[in-house]
C-alpha positions as CSV (number, residue, x, y, z in Angstrom):
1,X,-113.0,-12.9,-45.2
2,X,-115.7,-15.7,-44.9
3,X,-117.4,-15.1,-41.5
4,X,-118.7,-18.5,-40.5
5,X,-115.9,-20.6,-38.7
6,X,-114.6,-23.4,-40.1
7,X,-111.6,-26.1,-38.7
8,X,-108.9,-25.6,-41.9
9,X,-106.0,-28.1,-41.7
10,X,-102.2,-26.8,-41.2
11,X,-100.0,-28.6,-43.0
12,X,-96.1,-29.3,-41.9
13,X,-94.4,-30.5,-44.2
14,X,-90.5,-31.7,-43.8
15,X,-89.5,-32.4,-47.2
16,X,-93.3,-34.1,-47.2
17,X,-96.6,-32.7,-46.0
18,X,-97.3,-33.7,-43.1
19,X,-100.9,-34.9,-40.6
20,X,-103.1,-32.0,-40.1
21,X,-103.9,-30.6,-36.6
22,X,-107.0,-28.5,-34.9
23,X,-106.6,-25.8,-32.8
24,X,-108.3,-26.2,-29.9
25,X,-111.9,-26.0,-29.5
26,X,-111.7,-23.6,-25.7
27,X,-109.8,-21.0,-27.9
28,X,-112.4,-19.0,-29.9
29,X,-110.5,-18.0,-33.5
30,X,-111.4,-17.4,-37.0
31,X,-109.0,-19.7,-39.2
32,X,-108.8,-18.6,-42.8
33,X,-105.3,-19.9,-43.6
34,X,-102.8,-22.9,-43.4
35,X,-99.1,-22.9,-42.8
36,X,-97.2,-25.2,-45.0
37,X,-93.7,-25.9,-43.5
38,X,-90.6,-27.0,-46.0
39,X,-87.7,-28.3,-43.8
40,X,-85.4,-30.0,-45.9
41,X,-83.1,-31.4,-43.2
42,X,-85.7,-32.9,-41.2
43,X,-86.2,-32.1,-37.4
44,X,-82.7,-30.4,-36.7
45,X,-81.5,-27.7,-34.7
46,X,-79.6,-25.0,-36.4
47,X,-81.5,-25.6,-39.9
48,X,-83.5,-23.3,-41.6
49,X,-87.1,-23.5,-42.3
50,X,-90.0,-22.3,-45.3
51,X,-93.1,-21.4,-44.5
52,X,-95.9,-20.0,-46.5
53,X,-99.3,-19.0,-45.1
54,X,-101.6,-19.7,-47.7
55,X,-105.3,-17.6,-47.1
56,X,-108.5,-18.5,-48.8
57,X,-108.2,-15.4,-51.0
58,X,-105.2,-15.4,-53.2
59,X,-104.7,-11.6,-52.7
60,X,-101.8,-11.2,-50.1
61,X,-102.5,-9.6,-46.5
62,X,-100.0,-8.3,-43.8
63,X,-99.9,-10.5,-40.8
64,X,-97.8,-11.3,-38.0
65,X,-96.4,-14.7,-37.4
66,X,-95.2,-15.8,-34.1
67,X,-92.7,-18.3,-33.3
68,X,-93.0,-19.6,-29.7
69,X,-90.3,-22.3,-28.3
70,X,-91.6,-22.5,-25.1
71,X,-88.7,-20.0,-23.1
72,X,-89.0,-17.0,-25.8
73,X,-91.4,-15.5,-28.1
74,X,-90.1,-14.2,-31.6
75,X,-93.2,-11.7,-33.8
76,X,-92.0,-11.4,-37.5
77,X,-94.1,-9.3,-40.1
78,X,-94.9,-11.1,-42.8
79,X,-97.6,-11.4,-45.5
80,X,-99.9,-14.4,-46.9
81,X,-99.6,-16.6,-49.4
82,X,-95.9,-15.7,-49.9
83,X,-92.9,-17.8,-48.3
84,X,-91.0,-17.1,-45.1
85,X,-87.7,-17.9,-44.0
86,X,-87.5,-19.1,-40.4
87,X,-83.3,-18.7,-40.2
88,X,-81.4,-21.0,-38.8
89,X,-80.5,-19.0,-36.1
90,X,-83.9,-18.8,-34.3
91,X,-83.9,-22.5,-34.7
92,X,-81.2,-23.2,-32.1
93,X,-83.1,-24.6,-29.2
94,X,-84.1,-28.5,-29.6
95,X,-87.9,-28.8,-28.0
96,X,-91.6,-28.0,-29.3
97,X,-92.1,-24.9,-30.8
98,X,-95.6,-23.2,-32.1
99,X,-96.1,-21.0,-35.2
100,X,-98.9,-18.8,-34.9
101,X,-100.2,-16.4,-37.6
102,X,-101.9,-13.2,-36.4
103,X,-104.3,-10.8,-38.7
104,X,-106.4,-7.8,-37.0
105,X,-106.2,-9.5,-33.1
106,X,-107.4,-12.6,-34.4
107,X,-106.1,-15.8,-34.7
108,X,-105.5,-17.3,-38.8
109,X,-104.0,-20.5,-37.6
110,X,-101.2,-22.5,-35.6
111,X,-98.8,-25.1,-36.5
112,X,-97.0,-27.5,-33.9
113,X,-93.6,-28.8,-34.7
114,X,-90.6,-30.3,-32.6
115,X,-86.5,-29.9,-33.6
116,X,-84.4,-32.6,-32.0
117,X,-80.5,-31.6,-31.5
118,X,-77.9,-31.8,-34.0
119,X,-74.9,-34.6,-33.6
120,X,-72.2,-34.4,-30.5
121,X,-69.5,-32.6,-31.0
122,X,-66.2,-33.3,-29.8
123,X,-64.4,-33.2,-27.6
124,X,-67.2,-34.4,-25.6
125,X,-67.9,-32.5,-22.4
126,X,-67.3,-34.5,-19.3
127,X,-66.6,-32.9,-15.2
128,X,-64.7,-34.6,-12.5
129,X,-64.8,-34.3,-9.3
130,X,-63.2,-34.4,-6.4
131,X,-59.7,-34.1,-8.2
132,X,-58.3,-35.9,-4.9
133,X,-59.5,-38.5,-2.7
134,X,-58.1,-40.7,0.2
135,X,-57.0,-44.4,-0.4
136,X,-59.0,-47.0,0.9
137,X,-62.4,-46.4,-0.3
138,X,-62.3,-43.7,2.1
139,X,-63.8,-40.8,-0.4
140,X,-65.4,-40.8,-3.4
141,X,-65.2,-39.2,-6.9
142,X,-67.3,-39.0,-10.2
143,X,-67.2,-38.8,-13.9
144,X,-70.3,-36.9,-15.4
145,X,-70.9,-36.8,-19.2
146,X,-73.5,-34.6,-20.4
147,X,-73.9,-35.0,-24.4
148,X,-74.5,-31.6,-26.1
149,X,-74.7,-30.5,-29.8
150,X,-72.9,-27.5,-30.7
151,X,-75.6,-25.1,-29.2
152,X,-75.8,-26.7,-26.0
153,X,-79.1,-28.5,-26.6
154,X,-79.0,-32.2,-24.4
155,X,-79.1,-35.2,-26.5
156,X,-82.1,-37.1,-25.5
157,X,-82.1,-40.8,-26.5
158,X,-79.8,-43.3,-25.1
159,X,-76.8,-44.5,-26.2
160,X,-73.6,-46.6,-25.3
161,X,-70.8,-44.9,-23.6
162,X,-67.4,-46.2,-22.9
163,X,-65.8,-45.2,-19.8
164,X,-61.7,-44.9,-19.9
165,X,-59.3,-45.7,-16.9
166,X,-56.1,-46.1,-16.4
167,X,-57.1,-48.2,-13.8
168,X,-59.3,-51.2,-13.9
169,X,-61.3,-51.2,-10.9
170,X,-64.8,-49.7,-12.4
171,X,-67.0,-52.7,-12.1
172,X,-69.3,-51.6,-15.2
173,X,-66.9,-49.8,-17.7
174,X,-70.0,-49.3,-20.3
175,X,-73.0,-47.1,-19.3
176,X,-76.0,-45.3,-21.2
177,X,-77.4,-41.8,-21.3
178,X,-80.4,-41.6,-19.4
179,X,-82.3,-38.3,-18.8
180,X,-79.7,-36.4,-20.8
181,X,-76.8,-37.3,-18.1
182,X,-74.3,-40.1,-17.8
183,X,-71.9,-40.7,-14.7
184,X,-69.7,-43.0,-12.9
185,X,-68.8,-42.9,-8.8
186,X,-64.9,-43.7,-8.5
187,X,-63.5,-44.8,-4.9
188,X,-59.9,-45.7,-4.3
189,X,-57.9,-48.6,-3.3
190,X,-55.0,-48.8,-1.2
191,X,-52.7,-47.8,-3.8
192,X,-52.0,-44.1,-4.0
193,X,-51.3,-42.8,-7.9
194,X,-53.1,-41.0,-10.1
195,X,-56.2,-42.1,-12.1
196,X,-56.1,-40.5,-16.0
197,X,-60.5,-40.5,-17.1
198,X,-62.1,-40.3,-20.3
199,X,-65.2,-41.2,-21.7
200,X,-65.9,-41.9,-26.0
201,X,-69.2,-42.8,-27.6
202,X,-69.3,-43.0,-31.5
203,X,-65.9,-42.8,-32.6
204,X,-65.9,-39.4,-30.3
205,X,-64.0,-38.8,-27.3
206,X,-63.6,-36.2,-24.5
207,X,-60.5,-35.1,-23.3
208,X,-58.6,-36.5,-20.6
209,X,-59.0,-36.1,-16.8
210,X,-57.1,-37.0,-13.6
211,X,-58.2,-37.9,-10.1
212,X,-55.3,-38.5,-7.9
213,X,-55.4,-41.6,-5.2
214,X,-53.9,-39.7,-2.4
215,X,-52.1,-41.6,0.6
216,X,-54.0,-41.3,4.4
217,X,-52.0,-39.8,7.1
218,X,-48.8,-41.5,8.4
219,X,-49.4,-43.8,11.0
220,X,-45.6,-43.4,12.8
221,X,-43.0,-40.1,12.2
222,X,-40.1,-40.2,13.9
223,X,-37.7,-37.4,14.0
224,X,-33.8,-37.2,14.3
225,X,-30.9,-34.3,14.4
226,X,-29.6,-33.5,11.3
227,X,-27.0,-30.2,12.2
228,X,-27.3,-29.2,15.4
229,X,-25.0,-26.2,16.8
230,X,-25.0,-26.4,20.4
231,X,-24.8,-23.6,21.8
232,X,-27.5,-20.7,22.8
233,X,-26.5,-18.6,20.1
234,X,-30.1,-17.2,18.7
235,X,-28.1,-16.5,15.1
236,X,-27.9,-20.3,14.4
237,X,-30.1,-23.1,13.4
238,X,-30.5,-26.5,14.1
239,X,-32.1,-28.7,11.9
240,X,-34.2,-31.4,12.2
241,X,-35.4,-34.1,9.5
242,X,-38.3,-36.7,9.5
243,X,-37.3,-40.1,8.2
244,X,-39.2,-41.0,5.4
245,X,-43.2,-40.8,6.1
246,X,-45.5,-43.5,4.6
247,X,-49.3,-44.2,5.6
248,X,-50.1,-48.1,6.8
249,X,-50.8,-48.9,3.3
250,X,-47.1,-48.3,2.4
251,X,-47.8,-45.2,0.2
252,X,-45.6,-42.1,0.5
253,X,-46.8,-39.6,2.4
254,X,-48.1,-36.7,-0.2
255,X,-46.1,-33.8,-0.3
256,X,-47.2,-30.1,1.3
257,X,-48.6,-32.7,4.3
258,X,-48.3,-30.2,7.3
259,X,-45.5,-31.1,10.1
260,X,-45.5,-29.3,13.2
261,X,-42.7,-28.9,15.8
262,X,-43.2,-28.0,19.4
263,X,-39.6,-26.9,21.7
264,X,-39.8,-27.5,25.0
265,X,-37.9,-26.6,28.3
266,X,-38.7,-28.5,30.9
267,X,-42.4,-28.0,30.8
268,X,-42.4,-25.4,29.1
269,X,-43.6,-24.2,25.5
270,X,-40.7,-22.1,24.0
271,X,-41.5,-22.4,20.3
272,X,-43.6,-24.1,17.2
273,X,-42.0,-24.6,13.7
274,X,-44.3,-25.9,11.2
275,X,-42.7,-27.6,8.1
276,X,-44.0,-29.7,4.8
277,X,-43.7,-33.2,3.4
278,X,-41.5,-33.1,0.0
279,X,-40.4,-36.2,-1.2
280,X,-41.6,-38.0,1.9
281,X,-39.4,-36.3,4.1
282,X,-39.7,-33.2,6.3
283,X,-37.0,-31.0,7.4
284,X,-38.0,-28.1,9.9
285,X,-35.0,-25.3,10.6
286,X,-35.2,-24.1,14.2
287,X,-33.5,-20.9,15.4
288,X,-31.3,-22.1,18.6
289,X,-32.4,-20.7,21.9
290,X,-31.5,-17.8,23.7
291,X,-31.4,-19.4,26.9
292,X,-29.1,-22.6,27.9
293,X,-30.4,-25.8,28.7
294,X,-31.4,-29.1,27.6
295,X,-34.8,-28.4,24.9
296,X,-37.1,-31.5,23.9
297,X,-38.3,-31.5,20.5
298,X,-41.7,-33.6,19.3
299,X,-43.4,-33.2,15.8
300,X,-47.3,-34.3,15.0
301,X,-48.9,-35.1,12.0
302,X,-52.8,-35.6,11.9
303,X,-53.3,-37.5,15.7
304,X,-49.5,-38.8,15.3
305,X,-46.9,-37.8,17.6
306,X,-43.1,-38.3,17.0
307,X,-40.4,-39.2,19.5
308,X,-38.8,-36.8,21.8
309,X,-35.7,-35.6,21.0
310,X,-33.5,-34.1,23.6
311,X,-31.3,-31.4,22.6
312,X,-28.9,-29.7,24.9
313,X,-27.4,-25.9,24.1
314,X,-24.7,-24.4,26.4
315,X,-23.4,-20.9,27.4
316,X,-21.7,-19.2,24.3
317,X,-20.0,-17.4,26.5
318,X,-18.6,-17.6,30.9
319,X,-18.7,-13.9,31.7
320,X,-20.7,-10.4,30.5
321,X,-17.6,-8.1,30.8
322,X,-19.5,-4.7,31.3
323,X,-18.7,-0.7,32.1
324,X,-21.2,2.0,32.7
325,X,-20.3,5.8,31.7
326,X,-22.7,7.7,34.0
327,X,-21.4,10.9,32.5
328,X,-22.7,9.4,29.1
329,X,-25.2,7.5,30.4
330,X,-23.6,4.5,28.3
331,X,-23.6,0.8,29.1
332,X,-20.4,-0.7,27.3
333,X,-20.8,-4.4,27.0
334,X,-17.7,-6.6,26.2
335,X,-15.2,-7.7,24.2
336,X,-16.9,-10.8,24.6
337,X,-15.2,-13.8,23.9
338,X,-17.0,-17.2,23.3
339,X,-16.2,-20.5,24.9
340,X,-13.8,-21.5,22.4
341,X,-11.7,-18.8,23.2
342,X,-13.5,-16.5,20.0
343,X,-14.8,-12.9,20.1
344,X,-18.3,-13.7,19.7
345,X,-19.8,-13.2,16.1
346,X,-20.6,-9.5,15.1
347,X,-24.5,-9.2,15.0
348,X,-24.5,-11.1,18.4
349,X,-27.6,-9.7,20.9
350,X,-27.2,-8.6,23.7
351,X,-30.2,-7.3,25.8
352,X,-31.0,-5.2,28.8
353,X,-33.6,-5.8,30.6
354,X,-35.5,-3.7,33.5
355,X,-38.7,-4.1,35.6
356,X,-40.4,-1.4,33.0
357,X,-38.3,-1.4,29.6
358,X,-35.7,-3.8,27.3
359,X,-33.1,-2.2,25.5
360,X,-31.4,-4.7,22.7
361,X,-28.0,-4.2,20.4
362,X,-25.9,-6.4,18.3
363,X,-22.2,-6.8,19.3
364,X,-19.1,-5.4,16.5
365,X,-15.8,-7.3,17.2
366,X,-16.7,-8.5,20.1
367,X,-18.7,-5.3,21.8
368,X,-21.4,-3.5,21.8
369,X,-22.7,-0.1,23.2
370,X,-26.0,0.1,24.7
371,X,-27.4,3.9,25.0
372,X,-29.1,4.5,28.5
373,X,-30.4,7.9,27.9
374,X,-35.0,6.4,27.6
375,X,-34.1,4.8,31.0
376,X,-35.8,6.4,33.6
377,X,-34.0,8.1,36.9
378,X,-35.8,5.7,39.4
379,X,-33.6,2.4,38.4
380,X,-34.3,-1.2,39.3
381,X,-32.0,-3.6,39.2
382,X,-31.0,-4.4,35.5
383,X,-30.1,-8.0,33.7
384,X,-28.0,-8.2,31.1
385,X,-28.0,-11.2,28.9
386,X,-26.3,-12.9,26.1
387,X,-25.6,-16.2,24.6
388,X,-27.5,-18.2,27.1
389,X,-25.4,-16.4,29.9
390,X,-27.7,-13.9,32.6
391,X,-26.0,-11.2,35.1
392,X,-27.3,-8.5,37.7
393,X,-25.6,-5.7,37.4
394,X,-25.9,-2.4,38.7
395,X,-26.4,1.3,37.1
């Protein structure tokens, strides 16, 4: 070991020797050795790398070789003037590293060296986002392309990229990486379909993706009776149906929009229905009314209201025939028989109702028994309803 200090050279060599380099005067080492570095394929990612430490003395020593890339710190034993393999595998992350040998706490020497990343790989990686936007210009999307090698490692320098629409209303569709990053803002016109987006840059390509132009709310709905069963039987529908929905740009309406249905008596909020656009259209299944009268219907989408529709349901039946059993404390109700001259429909309702409690049941051939026995001894007067039809009876 020579004890005076001295500057020795480190040589990297990449298929050729390389410039030498000092180590820096503020750190206080003893250098006895050089580090020649043999990298075949040149300053790549993912390639291995020979190095020999080559001492002063030819007799080999153990030392300890570091290899530094700037996020993690690899120590190797190895010993001088013999060859080291640096695998490919530590070599994986494009940047600077530092190779620094180590003998007894002391410093033998360093060597500097950057690895640039490997090619692009393909498909090439490219985001989207939002999938959806308004016509109109009024959202926006965007295209991102990030270049990477195969371990992820950003490719630096600039280069051409091709951007891919269905659609020609990018004004520029060429761009270049800059700071590892490419993108491209998309906005919509006021036709609503669906945008297919790629990007390709030496005879690569990414794979495809969509942004959908989607139509703005309607700006009219108007609603009209499809089947409507009038009478106030609660075990029937009526059914209502938009005609077809399209924004003021002419597009169709997209389906799943969200309809919603308000019934109305007189004032009155009896029900809401909601429904969904499908193929334009929305159809919205209301369960008739227990009560007669004349309902108004009205559907909004967004800040849009439809027309009123007027809908009038009658009495399904003119009387409640009706016999209480005190000795059985049983309320017999019917045969009932519809307008039309019909025993009503079995699963008909019927309903009771007090000041303090509502007994329900469901009429069989025309009747139905009603068991009194929960009511209490102190009685009110009772109604008893069905089909849009109320009495007062007595018990």
């Amino acid at each position: 070991m020579i004890k005076s200090i001295q500057h020795i050279t480190i040589l990297l060599i990449f298929c050729l020797y390389g410039c030498r380099e000092h180590v820096p005067e503020s750190i206080s080492v003893q250098i006895d050795a050089e580090i020649k570095l043999f990298a075949p394929e040149g300053f790549v990612v993912g390639e291995k790398i020979i190095a020999s430490i080559t001492t002063l003395g030819s007799v080999p020593q153990e030392a300890t070789l570091l290899i530094d890339n700037g996020l993690t710190i690899m120590t190797l034993g190895v010993s001088t003037n013999k060859q080291q393999t640096l695998k490919a595998l530590w070599l994986q992350q494009a940047g600077r590293y530092t190779l620094t040998v180590i003998q007894q706490n002391k410093i033998l020497g360093t060597k500097s060296f950057s690895l640039e990343a490997s090619t692009l790989i393909e498909p090439l990686e490219i985001y989207t986002g939002p999938t959806t936007i308004l016509v109109n210009g009024q959202e926006e999307s965007m295209l991102t392309y990030i270049p990477a090698d195969k371990y992820d490692n950003g490719i630096t320098e600039a280069r051409p990229i091709n951007y891919n629409t269905t659609v020609g209303f990018l004004t520029s569709p060429t761009d270049s990486v800059r700071n590892m990053i490419s993108y491209k803002k998309l906005s919509a016109d006021v036709k609503a379909e669906k945008i297919i987006l790629g990007v390709s840059t030496d005879a690569l390509s990414s794979t495809e993706q969509v942004v959908e132009k989607i139509s703005d709310w309607p700006d009219k709905i108007e609603i009209e009776a499809i089947r409507h069963y009038p009478y106030a039987d609660n075990r029937q529908y009526t059914r209502l149906k938009t005609k077809p929905l399209s924004d003021k740009y002419g597009n169709q309406v997209a389906d799943g929009t969200l309809i919603t249905v308000t019934q109305n008596l007189d004032t009155k909020l009896t029900a809401t229905y909601k429904c969904i656009v499908i193929d334009g259209v929305a159809n919205a299944y209301l369960r008739n009314p227990n009560r007669a009268g004349t309902y108004t219907y009205q559907a909004t989408v967004g800040r849009v209201q439809s027309n009123k529709l007027p809908l009038t349901y009658k009495q399904l039946v003119d009387s409640i025939p009706h016999q209480y059993t005190a000795a059985t404390n049983e309320l017999m109700v019917g045969p009932l028989i519809s307008t039309q001259g019909q025993l009503v429909p079995d699963g008909t309702a019927v309903v009771l109702t007090t000041s303090k409690q509502i007994i329900t049941g469901e009429t069989v051939d025309g009747k139905v028994i009603l068991d009194l026995q929960s009511l209490s001894e102190t009685r009110d007067a009772a109604t008893l309803s069905i089909g849009g039809l109320q009495t007062s009876i007595e018990l």
